[in-house]
C-alpha positions as YAML, in Angstrom:
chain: A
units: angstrom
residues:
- id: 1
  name: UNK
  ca: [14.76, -0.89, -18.40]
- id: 2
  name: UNK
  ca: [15.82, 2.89, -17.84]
- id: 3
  name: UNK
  ca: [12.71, 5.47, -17.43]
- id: 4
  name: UNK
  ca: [13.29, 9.06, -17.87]
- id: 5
  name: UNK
  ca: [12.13, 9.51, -14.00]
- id: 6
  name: UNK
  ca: [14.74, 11.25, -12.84]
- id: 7
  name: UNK
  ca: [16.16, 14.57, -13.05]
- id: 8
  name: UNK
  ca: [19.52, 16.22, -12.23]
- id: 9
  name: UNK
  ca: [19.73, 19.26, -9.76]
- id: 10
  name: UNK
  ca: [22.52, 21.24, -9.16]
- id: 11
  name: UNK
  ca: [24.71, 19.24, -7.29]
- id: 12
  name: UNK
  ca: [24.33, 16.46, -10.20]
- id: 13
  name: UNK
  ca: [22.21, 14.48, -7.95]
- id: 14
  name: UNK
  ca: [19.54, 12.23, -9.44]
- id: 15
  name: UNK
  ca: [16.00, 13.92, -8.10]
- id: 16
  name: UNK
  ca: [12.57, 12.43, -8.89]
- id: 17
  name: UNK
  ca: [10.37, 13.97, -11.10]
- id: 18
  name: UNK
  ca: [6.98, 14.53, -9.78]
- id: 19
  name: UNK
  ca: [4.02, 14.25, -12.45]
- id: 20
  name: UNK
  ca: [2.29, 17.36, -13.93]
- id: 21
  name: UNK
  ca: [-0.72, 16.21, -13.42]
- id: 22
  name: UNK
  ca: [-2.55, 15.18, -10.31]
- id: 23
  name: UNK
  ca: [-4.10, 11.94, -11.60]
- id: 24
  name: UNK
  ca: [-3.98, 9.59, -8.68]
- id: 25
  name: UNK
  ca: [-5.76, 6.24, -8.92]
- id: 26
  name: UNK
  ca: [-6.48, 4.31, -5.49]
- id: 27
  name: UNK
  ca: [-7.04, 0.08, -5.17]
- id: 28
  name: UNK
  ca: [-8.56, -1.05, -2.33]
- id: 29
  name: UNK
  ca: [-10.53, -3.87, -0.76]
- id: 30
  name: UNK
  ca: [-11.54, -2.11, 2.22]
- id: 31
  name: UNK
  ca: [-14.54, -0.03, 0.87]
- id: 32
  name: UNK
  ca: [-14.83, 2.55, 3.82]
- id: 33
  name: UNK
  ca: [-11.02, 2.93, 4.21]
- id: 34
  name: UNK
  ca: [-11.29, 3.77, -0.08]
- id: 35
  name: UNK
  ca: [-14.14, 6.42, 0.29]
- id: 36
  name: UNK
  ca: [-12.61, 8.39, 3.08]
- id: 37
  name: UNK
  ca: [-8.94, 8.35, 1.48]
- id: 38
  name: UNK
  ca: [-10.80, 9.27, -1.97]
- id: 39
  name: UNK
  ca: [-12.43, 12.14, -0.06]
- id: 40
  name: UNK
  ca: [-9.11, 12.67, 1.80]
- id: 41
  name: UNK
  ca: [-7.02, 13.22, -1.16]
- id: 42
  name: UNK
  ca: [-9.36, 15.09, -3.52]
- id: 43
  name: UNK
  ca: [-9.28, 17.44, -0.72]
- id: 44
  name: UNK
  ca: [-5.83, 17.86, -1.51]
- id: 45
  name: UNK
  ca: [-6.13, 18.84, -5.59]
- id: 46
  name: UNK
  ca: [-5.66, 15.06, -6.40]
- id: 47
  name: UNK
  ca: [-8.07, 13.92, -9.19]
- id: 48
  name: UNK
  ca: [-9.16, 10.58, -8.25]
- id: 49
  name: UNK
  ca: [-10.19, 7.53, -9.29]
- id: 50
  name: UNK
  ca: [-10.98, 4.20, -7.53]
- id: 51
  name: UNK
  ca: [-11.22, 0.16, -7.97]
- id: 52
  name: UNK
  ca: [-11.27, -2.38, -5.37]
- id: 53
  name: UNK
  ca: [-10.29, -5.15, -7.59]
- id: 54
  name: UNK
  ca: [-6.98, -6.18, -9.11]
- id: 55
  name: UNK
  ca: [-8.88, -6.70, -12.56]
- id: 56
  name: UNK
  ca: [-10.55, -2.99, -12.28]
- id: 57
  name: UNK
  ca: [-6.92, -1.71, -10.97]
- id: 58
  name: UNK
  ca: [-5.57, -3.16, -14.01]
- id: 59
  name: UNK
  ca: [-8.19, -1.54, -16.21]
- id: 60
  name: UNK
  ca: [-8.19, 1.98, -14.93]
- id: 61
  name: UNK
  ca: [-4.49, 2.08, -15.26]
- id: 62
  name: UNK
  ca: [-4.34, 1.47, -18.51]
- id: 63
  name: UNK
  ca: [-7.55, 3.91, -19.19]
- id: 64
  name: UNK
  ca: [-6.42, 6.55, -17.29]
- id: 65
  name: UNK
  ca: [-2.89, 6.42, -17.62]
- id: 66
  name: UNK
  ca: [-2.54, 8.14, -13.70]
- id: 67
  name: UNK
  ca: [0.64, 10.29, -12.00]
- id: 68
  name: UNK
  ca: [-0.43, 8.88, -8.62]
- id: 69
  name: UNK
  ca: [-1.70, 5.79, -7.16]
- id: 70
  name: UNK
  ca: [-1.67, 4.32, -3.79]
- id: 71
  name: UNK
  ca: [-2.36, 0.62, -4.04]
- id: 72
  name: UNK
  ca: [-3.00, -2.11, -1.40]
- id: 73
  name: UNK
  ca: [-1.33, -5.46, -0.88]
- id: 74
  name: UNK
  ca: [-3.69, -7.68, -0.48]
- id: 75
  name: UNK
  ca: [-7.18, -7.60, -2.45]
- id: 76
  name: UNK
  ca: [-9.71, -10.10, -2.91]
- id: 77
  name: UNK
  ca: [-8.87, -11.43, -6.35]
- id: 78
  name: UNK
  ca: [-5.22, -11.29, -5.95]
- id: 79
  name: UNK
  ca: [-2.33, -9.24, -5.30]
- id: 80
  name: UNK
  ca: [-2.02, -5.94, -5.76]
- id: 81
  name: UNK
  ca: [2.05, -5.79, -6.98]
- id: 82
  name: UNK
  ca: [0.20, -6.98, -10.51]
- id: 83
  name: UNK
  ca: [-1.57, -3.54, -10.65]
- id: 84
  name: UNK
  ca: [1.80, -2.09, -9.77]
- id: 85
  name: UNK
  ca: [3.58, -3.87, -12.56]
- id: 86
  name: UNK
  ca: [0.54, -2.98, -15.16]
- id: 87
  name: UNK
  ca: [1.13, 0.84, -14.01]
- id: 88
  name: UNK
  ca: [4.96, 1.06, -14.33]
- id: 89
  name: UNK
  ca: [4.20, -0.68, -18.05]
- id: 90
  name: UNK
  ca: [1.91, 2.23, -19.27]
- id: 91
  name: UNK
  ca: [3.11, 4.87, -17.20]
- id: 92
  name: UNK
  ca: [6.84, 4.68, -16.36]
- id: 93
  name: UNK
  ca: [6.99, 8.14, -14.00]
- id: 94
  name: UNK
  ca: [4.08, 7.31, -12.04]
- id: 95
  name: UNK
  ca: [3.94, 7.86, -7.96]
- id: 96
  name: UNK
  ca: [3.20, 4.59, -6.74]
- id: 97
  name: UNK
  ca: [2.91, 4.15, -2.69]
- id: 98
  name: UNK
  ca: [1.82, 0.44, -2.12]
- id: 99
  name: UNK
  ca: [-0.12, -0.54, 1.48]
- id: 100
  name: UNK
  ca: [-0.40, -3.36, 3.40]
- id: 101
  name: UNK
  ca: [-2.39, -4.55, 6.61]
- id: 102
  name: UNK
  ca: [0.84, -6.35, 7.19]
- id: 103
  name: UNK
  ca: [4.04, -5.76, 6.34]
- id: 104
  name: UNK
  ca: [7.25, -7.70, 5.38]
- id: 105
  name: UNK
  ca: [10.63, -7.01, 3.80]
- id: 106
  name: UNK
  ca: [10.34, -9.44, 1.04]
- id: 107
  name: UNK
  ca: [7.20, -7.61, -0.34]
- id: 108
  name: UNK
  ca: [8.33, -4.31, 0.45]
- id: 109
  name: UNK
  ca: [11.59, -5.07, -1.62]
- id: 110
  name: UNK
  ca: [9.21, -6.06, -4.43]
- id: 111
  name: UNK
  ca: [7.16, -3.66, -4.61]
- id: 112
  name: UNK
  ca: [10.19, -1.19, -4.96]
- id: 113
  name: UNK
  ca: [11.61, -3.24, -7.98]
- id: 114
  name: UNK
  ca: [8.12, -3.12, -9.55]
- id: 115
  name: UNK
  ca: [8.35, 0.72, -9.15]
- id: 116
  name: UNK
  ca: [6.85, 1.68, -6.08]
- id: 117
  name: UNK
  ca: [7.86, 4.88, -4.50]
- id: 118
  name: UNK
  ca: [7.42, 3.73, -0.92]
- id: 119
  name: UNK
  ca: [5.95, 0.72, 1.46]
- id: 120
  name: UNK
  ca: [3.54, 2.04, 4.38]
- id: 121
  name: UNK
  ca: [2.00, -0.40, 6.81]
- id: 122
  name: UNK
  ca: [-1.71, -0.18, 7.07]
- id: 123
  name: UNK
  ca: [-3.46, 2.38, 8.67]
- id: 124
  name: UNK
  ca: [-1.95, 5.00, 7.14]
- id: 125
  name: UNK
  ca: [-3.44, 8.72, 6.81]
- id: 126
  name: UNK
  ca: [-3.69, 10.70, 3.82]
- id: 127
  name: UNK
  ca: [-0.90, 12.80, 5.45]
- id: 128
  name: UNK
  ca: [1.33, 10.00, 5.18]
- id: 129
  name: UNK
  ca: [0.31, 9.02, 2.03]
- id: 130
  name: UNK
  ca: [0.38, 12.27, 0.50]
- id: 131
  name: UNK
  ca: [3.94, 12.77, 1.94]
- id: 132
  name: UNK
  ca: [5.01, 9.60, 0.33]
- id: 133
  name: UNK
  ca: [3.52, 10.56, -3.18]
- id: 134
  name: UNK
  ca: [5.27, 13.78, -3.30]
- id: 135
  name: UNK
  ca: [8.61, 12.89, -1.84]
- id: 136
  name: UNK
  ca: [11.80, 13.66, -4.32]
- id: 137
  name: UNK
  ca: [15.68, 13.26, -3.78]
- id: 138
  name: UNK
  ca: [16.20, 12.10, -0.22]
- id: 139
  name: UNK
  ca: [13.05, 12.85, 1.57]
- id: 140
  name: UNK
  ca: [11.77, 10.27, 3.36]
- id: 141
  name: UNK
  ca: [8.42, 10.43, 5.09]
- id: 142
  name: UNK
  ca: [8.46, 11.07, 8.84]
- id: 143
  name: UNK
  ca: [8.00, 8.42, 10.82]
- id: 144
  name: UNK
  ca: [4.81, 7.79, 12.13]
- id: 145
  name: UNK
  ca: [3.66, 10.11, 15.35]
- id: 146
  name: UNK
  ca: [2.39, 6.95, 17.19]
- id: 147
  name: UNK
  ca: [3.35, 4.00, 15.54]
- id: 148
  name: UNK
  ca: [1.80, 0.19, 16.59]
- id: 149
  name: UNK
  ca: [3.65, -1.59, 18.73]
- id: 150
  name: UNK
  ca: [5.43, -5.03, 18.04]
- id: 151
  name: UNK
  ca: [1.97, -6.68, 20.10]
- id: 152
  name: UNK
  ca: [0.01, -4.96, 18.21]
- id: 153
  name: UNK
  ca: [1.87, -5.23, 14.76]
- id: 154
  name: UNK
  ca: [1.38, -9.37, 15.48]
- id: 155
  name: UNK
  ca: [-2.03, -8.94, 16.79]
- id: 156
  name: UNK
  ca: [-3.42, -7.95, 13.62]
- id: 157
  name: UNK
  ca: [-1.30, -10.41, 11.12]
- id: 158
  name: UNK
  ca: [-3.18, -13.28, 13.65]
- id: 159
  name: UNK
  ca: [-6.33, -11.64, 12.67]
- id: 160
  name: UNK
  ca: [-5.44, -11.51, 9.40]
- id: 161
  name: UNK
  ca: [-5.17, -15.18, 8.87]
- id: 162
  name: UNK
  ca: [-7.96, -16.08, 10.86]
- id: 163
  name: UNK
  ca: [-9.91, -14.02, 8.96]
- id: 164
  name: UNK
  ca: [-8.20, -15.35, 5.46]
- id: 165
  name: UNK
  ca: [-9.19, -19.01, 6.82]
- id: 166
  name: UNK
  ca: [-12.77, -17.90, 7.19]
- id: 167
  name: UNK
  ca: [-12.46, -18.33, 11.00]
- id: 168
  name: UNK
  ca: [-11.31, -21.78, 11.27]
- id: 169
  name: UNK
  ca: [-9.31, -21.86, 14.85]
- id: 170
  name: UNK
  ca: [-7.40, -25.07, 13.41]
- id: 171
  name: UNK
  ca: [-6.33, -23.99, 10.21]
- id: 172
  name: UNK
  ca: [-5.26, -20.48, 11.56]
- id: 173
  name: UNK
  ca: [-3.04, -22.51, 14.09]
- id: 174
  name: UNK
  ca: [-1.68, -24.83, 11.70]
- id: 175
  name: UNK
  ca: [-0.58, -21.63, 8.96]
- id: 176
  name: UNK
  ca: [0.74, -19.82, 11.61]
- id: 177
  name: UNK
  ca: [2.54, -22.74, 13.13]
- id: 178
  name: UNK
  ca: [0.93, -22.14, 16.89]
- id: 179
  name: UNK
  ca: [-0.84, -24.28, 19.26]
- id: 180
  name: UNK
  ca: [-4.57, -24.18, 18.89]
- id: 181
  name: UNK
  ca: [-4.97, -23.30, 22.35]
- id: 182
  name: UNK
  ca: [-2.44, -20.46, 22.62]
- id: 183
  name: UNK
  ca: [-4.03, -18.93, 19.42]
- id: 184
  name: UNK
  ca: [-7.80, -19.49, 20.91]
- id: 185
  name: UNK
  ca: [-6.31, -17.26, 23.82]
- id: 186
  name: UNK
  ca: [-4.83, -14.71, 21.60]
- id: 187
  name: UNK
  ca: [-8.38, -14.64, 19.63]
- id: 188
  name: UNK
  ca: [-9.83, -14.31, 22.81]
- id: 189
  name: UNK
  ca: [-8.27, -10.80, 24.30]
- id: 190
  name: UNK
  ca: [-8.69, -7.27, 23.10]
- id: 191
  name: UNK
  ca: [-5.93, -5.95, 20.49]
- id: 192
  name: UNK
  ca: [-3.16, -4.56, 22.23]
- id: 193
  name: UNK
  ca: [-2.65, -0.68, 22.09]
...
């Protein structure tokens, strides 16, 4: 499936075309992270809309038809790569950056062949995000200034499965293949910086 989404400069190299319009919708889970990147980006001329749902996701981007849209992962009702397919159906050209808490090549590589324009781990700032939007030809995004370290990078996929197995020590252990105790001593320290 070809999309007119690329231009050629100059040199004959492919470049990406950025949308005319500054339509950017955002999907997220995590309310309070939503409002301040809504705020965040409308600061920056982006016309926003937002949905915390797959289903609403799904909606909106067929309603609104949007340039931009920065989409997490994981939501409540599913994943969010099925909002990413939905937008690259009705709007080929759009800017899509997806997020996740936790990251993994395997997603990452599908969320590229869905049409995203880039992967960024979770937190990421509206710098970052904006940067990743508006990237063309072969801009990349800095890296981040202060980036988590490998401790910290598993610290928070531990907490993320405890916290998907509604805080059940033995079935966090079990999923992430780890001794019950070790894990209850993990649980049990502050995240590392």
């Amino acid at each position: 499936m070809d999309h007119v989404t690329k231009t050629e400069d100059a040199s004959g190299a492919e470049t990406p075309v950025i949308p005319d319009d500054r339509t950017l919708l955002l999907v997220d889970d995590d309310v309070p992270f939503l409002t301040r990147l809504a705020r965040a980006m409308e600061g920056r001329g982006f016309e926003v809309t937002t949905a915390n749902t797959v289903k609403d996701g799904k909606e909106l981007a067929r309603a609104k038809k949007p340039g931009f849209a920065v989409v997490d992962m994981r939501l409540e009702d599913g994943n969010g790569l099925d909002v990413v397919a939905t937008l690259e159906e009705v709007r080929p050209d759009a800017r899509i950056v997806v997020l996740t808490g936790y990251g993994n090549i395997a997603t990452a590589v599908t969320a590229v062949k869905l049409g995203a324009v880039d992967y960024l781990a979770k937190p990421s700032d509206a710098d970052a995000i904006e940067a990743a939007l508006l990237a063309t030809g072969g801009d990349k995004a800095d890296p981040p200034e202060n980036p988590m370290s490998a401790d910290r990078v598993r610290w928070e996929h531990i907490q993320r499965v405890y916290e998907l197995c509604d805080r059940n020590v033995s079935e966090t252990a079990r999923r992430l293949n780890m001794h019950r105790r070790t894990l209850q001593r993990i649980l049990a320290k502050r995240a590392p910086k």
